[in-house]
C-alpha positions in Angstrom: -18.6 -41.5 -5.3 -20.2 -45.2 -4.0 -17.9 -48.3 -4.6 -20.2 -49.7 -7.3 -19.8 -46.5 -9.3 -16.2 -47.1 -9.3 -16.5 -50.7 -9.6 -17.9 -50.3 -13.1 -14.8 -48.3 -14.4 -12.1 -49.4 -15.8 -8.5 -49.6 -14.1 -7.1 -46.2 -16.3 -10.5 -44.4 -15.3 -9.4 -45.4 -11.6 -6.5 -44.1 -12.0 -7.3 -41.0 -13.3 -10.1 -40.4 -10.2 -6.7 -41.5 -7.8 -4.7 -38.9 -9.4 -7.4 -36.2 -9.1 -8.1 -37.5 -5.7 -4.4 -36.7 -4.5 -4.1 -32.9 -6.6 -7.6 -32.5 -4.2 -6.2 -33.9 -0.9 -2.8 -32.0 -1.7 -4.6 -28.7 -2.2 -6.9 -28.8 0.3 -3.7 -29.4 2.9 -2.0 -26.1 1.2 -5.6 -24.4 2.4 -6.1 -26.0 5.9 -1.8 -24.7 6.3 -2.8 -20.8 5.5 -5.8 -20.4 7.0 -8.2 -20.8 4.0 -9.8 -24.2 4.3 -13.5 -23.6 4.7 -15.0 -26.8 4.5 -12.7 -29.3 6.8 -15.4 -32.5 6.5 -14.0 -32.2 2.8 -10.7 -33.5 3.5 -12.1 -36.6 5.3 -14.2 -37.3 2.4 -11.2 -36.9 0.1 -9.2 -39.1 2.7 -11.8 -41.9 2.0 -12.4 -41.5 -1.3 -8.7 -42.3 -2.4 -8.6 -45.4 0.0 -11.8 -47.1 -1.6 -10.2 -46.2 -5.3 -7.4 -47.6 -4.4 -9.0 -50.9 -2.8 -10.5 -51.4 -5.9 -7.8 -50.8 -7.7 -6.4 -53.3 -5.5 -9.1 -56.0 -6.1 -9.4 -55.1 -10.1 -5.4 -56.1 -9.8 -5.4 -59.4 -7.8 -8.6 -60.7 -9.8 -6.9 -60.4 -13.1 -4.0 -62.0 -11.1 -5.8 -65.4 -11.1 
């Protein structure tokens, strides 16, 4: 997902994409540990994908600040 897509949610929404983010991340460790994980690129792209969420997050958070 770009950064304007997730730009355009709201913070809850974000949240919710953070949340599913990490239940992604966590099982795609469980299938990199046994032996299963196919697709390894995935969990850079997951890796990523919870670090812009949370930027923006992060920039939602200090804009409302002011």
């Amino acid at each position: 997902m770009k950064a304007t897509e997730l730009r355009d949610k709201t913070p809850d929404q974000l949240r919710d994409e953070l949340v599913s983010l990490k239940k992604e991340a966590f099982n795609l460790r469980f299938q990199q540990a046994t032996g299963q994980l196919e697709n390894t690129a995935r969990m850079r792209q997951v890796r990523r994908a919870v670090a812009r969420v949370e930027t923006i997050l992060n920039e939602k958070a200090s804009a409302a600040a002011e």
